[in-house]
Every structure is written in C-alpha cells, then in structure tokens.
C-alpha positions as CSV (number, residue, x, y, z in Angstrom):
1,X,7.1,-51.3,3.4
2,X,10.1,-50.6,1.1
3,X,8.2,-51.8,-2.1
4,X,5.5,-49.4,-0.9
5,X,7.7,-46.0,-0.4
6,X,9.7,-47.8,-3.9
7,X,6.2,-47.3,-5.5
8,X,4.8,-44.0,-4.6
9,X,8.1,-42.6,-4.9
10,X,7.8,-43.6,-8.7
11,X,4.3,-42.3,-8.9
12,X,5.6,-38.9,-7.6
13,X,7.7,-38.6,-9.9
14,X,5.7,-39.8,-12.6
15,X,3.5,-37.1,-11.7
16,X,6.1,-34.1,-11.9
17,X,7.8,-35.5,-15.1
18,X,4.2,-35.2,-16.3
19,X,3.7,-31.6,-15.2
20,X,7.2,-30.5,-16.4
21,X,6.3,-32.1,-20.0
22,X,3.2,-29.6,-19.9
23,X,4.9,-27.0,-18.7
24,X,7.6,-27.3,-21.8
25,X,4.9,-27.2,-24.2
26,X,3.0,-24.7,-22.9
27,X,6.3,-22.6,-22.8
28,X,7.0,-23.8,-26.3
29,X,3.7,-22.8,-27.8
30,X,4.7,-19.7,-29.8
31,X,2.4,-16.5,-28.1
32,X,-0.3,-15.1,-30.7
33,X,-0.2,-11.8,-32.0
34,X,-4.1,-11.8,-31.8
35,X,-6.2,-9.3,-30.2
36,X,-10.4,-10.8,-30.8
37,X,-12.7,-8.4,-29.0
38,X,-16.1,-7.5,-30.5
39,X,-17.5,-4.4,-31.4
40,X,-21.4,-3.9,-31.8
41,X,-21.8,-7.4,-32.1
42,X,-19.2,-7.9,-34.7
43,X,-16.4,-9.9,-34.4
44,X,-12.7,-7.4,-34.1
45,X,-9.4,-9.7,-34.8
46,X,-6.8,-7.0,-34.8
47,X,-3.0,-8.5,-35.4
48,X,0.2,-6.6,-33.7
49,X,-2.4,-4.3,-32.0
50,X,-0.5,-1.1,-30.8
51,X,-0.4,-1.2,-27.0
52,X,-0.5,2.7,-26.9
53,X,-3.3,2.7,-28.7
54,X,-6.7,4.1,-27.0
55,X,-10.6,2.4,-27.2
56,X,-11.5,6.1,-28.7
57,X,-9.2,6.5,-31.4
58,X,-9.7,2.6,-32.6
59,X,-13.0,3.5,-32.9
60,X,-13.2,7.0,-34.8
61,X,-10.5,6.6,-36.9
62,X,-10.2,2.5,-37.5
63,X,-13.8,1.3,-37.3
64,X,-15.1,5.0,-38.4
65,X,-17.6,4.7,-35.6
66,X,-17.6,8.4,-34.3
67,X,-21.0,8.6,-32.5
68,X,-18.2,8.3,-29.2
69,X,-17.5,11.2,-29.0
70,X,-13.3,12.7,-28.2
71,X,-13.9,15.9,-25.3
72,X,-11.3,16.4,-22.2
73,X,-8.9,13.3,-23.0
74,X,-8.8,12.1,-19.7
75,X,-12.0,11.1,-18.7
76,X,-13.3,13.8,-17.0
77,X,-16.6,14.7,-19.5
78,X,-18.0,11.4,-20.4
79,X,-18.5,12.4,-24.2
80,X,-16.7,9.2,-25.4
81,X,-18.4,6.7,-22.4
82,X,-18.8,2.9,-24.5
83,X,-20.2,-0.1,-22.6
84,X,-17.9,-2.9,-22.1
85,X,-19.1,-6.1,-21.1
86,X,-17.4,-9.2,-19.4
87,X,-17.8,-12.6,-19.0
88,X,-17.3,-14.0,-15.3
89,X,-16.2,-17.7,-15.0
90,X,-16.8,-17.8,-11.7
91,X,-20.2,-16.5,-11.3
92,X,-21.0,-17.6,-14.7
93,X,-22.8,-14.1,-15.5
94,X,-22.1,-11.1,-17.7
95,X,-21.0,-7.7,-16.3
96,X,-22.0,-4.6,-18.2
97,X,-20.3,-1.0,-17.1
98,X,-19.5,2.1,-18.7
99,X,-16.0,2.8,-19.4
100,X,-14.0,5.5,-20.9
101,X,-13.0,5.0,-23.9
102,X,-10.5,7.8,-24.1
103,X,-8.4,5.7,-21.5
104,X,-8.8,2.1,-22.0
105,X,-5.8,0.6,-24.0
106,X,-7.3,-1.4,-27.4
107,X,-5.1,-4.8,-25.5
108,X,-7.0,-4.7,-22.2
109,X,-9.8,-5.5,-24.6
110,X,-9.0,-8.9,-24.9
111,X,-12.5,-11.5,-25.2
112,X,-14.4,-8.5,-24.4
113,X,-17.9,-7.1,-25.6
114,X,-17.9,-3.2,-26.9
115,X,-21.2,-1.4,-27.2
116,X,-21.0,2.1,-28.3
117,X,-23.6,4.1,-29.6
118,X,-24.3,3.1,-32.6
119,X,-25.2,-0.3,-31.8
120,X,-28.1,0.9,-29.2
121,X,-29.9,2.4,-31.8
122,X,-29.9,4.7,-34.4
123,X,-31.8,6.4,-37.8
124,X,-31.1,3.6,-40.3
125,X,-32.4,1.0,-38.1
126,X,-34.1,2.1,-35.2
127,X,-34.1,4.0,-32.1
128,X,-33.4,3.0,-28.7
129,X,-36.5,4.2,-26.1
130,X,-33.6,6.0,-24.5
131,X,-32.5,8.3,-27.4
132,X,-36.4,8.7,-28.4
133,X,-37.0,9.8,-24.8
134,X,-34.1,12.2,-24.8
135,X,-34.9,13.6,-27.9
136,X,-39.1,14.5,-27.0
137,X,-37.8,15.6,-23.5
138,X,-35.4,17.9,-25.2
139,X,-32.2,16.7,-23.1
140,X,-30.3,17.1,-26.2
141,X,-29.3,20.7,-27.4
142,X,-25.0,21.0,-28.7
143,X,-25.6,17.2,-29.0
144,X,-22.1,16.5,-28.0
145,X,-22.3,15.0,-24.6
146,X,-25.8,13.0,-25.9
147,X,-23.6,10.0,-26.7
148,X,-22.6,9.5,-23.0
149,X,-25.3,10.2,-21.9
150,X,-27.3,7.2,-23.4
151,X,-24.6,5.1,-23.2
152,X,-24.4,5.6,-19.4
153,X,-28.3,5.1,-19.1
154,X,-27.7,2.1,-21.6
155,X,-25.8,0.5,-18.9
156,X,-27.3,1.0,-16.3
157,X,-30.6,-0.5,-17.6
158,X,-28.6,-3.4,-18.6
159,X,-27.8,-4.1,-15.1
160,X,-30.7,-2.9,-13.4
161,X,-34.2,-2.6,-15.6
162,X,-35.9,-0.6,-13.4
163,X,-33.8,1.7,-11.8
164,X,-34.2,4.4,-8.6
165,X,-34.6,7.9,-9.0
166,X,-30.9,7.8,-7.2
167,X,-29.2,5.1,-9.3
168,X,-29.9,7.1,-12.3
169,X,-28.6,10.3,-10.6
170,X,-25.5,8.3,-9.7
171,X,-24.9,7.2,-13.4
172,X,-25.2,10.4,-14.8
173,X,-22.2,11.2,-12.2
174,X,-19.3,11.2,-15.1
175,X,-21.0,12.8,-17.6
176,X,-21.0,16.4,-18.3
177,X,-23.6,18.9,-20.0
178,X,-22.8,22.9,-20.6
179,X,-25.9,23.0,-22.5
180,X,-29.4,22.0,-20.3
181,X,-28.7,22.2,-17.5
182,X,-29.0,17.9,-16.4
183,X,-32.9,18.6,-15.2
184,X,-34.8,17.9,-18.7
185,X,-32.0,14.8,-19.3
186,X,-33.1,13.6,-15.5
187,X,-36.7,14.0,-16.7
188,X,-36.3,12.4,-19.9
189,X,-34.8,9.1,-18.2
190,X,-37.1,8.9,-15.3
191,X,-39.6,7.0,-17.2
192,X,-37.5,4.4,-16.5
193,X,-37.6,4.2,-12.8
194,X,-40.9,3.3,-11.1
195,X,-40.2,6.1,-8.6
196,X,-41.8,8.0,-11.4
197,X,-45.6,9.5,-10.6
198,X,-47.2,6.6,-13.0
199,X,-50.0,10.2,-13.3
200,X,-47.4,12.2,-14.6
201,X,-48.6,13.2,-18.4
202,X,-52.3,12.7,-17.6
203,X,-53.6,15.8,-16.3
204,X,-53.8,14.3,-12.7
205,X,-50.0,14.1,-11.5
206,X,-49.1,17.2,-8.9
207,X,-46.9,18.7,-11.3
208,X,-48.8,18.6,-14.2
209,X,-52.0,20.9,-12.0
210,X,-49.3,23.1,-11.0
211,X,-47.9,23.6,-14.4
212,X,-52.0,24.2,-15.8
213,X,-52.0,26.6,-12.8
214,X,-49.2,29.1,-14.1
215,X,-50.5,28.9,-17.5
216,X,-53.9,30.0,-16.5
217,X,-52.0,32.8,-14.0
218,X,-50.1,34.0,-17.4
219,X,-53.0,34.1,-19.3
220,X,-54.8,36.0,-16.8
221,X,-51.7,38.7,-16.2
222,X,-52.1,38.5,-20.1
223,X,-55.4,39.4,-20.1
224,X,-55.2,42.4,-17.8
C-alpha cells in the first residue's frame, strides 16, 4: 500500500511539473503585436494597432473605403453600419450582425470578418439585388444613409434568406432617413420576404387595382 501512495504521489507530481513547464513557456512566449482581421475578403495585418482607434476611421482614412459613411458619432444614425462576422467554436457556425463602425475599437477586431459596402456590390463589378432594388424603388434620395441601409438588409439576409415583413422592420430599427420617409425603402426590400403579395407588379395585386383606380379618377377630374 506504501509503494502504491509512493507511486501516484510521483505521478502527481509528474503531472504539475508538467503543467508548470507549460505554463513557463507559455508565459515566456513574447505577445505579438499583430492585429489579422479581414476586410472585404482581404486579408488586414495591422502591427502596433492604435487601441483608440475606431472601425470607421480605419476604414475611410487607412483602407480609403468611404462607402461607410461618418453621421452622429455615436451610433445613433446607422450611416456607417458594416457587417462583422464571427466564427463560433462551439457551435461550429458563423454569426453575421451589423455593427457600428463609428464605435467598435480596430483591436476588438481580432480573427474577425468585415463586410462593408463595398464588398456587397458595387458599379465596377456588380450590383447587389439589394442596392438594384433600392435604387428602382427610389429609397435612395441624399444617398447618405443608403450605405446602412443595405448593409443592415445585407445582414439580415445573411442570417435569415427569407425574412418577415417584421424582421425587416426590426433591422431597419438603427438606421435613420430625413429624406423618404422609410415607406419606399420598406417597399424596395420587401421582395425579399414571402409575406410579399407574389401579384404585386402584375396588374392583379390589391394595391396595384387601387393604384389604376386613382389614375383613372385623375384623369377623369382632368377631363372635366
């Protein structure tokens, strides 16, 4: 019985020495000054990154990428909403959500995705159905808050393909527009969402009889 507690004292404390060895090293190890994130796809390795530094200004004045637009500062318009996306080890799955860019620090950044608007479409390569569908819906007007906008649809899509009337409601929460007024951006992204009338554009959807309805009125009171 002695030679048995002798022995597995030894292995305990073969065991510790081992974990203490580890622990050294790992304490030795000097710390990297390394910050890898990824930006539209590309690979970002930014070295001594400031930890003051803002998402928003890294991207307008560093990687000249000034679709993301700067408005209120403190992340109260939406203008400069970005996509970030995250890897779970745990669930083994990929989390998409927008973010504001004028408040996340560059260094929280760290093995993350960046999507900003640039990188869902635009005129040199091709359009994303959601800018094409705010543009013929005429949700755009200033422009300014179109960015977030998309970017917030962008996400949600990601996350949910075919979204409810109310999801997309709820995304559009953050994001502010002086200009139109939200109904003709809520239009324009409703072909998304199968709560949509599948009638609506030919001639038999409810809305579209009213709307032939007032134009004939108009051109009646026109005619008189």
């Amino acid at each position: 019985l002695k030679q048995t507690w002798t022995c597995l004292v030894f292995e305990i404390f073969g065991q510790l020495s081992s974990c203490a060895f580890s622990c050294s090293r790992m304490a030795c190890r000097p710390a990297s000054d390394e910050l890898i994130f990824f930006v539209n796809g590309r690979k970002i390795i930014e070295r001594c990154a400031d930890p003051e530094e803002l998402l928003l200004n890294y991207l307008r004045k560093r990687l000249r990428l000034t679709g993301t637009k700067y408005g209120c500062g403190i992340g109260g318009c939406g203008a400069c909403t970005v996509m970030v996306s995250t890897y779970n080890p745990d669930s083994k799955k990929i989390r998409h959500f927008p973010a504001n860019s004028c408040l996340l620090p560059l260094c929280s950044l760290y093995g993350a995705a960046v999507t900003t608007v640039e990188g869902v479409g635009n005129t040199k390569t091709k359009l994303h159905p959601i800018q094409k569908r705010l543009a013929k819906c005429h949700g755009s007007q200033c422009g300014f808050c179109t960015p977030g906008m998309v970017m917030s649809m962008y996400s949600l899509l990601r996350n949910h393909p075919e979204p409810s009337m109310e999801q997309i409601s709820a995304a559009l929460d953050g994001n502010l527009c002086r200009c139109t007024g939200y109904r003709p951006i809520i239009d324009s992204f409703s072909a998304f969402s199968p709560d949509c009338c599948p009638l609506a554009g030919s001639g038999k959807c409810c809305l579209d009889q009213e709307g032939e309805k007032e134009e004939e009125k108009e051109e009646d009171d026109l005619a008189l």
